[in-house]
N, C-alpha and C positions, 0 to 999 in steps of 0.2 A: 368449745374449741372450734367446732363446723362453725360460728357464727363471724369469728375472729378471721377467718381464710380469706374472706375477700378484700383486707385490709393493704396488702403490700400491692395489688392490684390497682387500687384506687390512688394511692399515694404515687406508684408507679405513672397510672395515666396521668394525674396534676404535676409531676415531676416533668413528663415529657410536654405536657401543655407550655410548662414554666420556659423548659429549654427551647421550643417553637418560637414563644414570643421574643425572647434572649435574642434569639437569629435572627428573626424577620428585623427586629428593632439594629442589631448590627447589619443588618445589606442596607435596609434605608440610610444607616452612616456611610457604608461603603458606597452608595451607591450615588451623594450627596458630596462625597470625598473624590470620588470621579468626575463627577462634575465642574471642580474646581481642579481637578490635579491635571487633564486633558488641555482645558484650553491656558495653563498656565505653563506646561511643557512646550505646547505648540507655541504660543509666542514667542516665550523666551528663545526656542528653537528658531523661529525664523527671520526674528529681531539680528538674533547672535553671527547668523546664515550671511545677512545682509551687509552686515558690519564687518563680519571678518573675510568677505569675500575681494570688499572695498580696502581692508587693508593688506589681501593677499598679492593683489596686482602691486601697489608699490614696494611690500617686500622681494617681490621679483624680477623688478627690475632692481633694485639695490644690489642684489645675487646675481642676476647679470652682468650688470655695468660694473660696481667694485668689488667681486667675489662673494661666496655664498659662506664665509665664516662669520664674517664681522655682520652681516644681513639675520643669519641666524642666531648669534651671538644676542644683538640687539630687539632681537625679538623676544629669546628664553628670559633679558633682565626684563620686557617689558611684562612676561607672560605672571612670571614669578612675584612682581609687582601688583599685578591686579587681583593675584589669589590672596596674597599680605590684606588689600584690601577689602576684600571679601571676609575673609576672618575675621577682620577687627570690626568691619559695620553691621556684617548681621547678627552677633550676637548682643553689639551694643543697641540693637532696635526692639529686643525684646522687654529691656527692661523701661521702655517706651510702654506706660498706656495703651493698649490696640486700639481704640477709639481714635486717639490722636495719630496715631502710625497709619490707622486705614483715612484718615481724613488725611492729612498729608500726602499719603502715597498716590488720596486718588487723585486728588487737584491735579499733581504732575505729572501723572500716566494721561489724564483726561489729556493737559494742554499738551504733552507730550508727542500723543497718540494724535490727537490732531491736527498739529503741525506735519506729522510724515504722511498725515491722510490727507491736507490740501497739498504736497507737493506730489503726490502720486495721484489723483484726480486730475490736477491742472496739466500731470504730462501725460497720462493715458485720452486727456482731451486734445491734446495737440499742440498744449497754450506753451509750454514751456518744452526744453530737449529736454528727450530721455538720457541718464548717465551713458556714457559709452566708457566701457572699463579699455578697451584696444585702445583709445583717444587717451585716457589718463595714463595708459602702462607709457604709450609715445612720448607725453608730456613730461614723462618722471622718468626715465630714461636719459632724454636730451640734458633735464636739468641736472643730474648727477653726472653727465660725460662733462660736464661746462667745469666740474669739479675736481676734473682728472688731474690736474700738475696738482693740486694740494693734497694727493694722496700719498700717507706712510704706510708702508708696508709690516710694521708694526703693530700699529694702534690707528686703522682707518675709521677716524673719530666721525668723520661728515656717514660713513656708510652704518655705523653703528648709530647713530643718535637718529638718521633718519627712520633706519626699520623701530627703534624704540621708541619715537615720537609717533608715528602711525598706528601702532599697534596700542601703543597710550590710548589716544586719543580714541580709534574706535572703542577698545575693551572696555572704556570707563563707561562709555554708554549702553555696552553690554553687560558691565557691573549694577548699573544702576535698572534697568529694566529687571535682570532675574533678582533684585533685593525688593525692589520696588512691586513687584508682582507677586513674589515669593513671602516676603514677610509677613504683609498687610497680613495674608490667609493660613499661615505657616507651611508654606508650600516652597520656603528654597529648594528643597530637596530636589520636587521635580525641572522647578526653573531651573537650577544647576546640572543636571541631567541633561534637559533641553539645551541650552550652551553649550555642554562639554561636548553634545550630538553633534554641532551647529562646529566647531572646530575641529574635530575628530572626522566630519563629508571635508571640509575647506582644505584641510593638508594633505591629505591624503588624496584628493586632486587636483592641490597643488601638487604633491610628489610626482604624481602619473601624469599631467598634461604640459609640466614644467610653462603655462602659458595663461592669462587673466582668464577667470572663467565668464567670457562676456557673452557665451549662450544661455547662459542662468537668465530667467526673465525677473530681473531684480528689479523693474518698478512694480511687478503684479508680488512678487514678496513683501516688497514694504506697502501695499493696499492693503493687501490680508492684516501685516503689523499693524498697521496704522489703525483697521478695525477692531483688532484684539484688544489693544493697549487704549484703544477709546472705552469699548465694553469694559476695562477691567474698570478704569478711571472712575469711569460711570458709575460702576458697582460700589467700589470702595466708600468714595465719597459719599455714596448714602448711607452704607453702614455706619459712615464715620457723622455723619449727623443722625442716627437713629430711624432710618428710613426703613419700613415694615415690608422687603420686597415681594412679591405675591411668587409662589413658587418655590421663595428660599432661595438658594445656592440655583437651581436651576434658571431663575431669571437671568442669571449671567447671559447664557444663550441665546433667552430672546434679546438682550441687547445684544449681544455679536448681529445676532439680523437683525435687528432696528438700524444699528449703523451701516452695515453692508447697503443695505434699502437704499440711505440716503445717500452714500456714496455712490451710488451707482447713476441713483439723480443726481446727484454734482455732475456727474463725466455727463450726462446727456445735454445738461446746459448749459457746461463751460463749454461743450462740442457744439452747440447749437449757436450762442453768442460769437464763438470763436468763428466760423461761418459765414456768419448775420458780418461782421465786420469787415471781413475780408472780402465779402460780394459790396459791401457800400465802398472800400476803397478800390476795387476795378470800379 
């Protein structure tokens, strides 16, 4: 019997070895699952930030100029429209191959992501203006006053279709980044999070400033996007041809700085040419 006693001991120790390795192996998931869930919220978040900031100024003048029913009205059908959308494509994307889905998604996050990175480079260099949200509230203001004798007090159809066409038009591009971002990795969860974040700061500054938030520095927001959604593109895409990333999940990262790098040398020598030009025309 003495020889038998150190048996529950032993089993014991191997038992707790088993459960050590169990945990270490779930935090390298957790901690690989972090990696991707952080910079897929932060986008979606400031993609969503930019988008619906751009369409808060024209529903505010709508709200002004032809009352704030048919303004809001037009907004709840366009809100409620993009969630119908949401429902119906991101579950239709899983029964998508993830190869095909992360090839796909990364191509148009890449060309996506670089499109709002050359228009944010070429205005932080000087080459192009920056948005001015005060200038577009002015400009959409005038144009719905020009519309004042064809308004019914009933069904102000021009004030509703306008706040529903705005909010269309941005949200589907905030549709399509948190599905596009989200699915590739199975990360809606966070990218719709990051959105809901991204609407839940915009209204409720819109409730409290009743005014465009043109202090927001929304071309250094869409630099950051325009970085993220390059890095995601980047990433995907290689996934989606079988590319072996050194790192894993954490190379995402170092692409977020590989592109910031180069963006930042864009801004130095579109600033530099832009310059060089304008000293040869004096």
């Amino acid at each position: 019997m003495g020889g038998l006693a150190p048996t529950p001991l032993i089993l014991s120790r191997e038992w707790s070895e088993r459960v050590e390795g169990r945990t270490n192996a779930e935090r390298e998931i957790l901690m690989a699952s972090w990696a991707h869930a952080i910079p897929s919220l932060t986008a979606a978040f400031l993609a969503s930030l930019v988008e619906f900031i751009e369409a808060l100024t024209v529903v505010l003048a709508v709200g002004t100029v032809r009352g704030w029913r048919p303004a809001l009205f037009g907004t709840g059908l366009a809100l409620c429209t993009l969630a119908l959308l949401v429902l119906a494509l991101g579950p239709a994307l899983t029964r998508i191959p993830i190869d095909y889905v992360q090839l796909g998604v990364g191509i148009l996050l890449l060309l996506f992501g670089l499109r709002w990175l050359r228009k944010a480079i070429l205005r932080a260099a000087g080459v192009i203006a920056l948005h001015d949200e005060e200038a577009a509230f002015a400009g959409e203001t005038a144009l719905l006053k020009s519309y004042d004798s064809a308004r019914d007090p009933r069904w102000d159809a021009v004030a509703i279709g306008t706040s529903f066409k705005i909010v269309m038009l941005e949200g589907i591009e905030v549709v399509f980044i948190v599905i596009a971002v989200g699915a590739a990795g199975g990360l809606l969860v966070p990218a719709g999070v990051g959105a809901g974040a991204a609407l839940a700061v915009v209204v409720l500054l819109g409730l409290v400033l009743h005014r465009p938030l043109a202090k927001v520095p929304e071309n250094a927001l869409k630099f950051a996007v325009g970085v993220l959604l390059a890095a995601f593109g980047t990433f995907w895409l290689g996934e989606g041809i079988g590319v072996d990333w050194p790192g894993a999940d954490w190379s995402l990262l170092g692409l977020v700085a590989w592109f910031l790098l180069v963006a930042l040398a864009g801004v130095r020598v579109s600033r530099a040419r832009r310059t060089a030009a304008l000293a040869v025309v004096d």
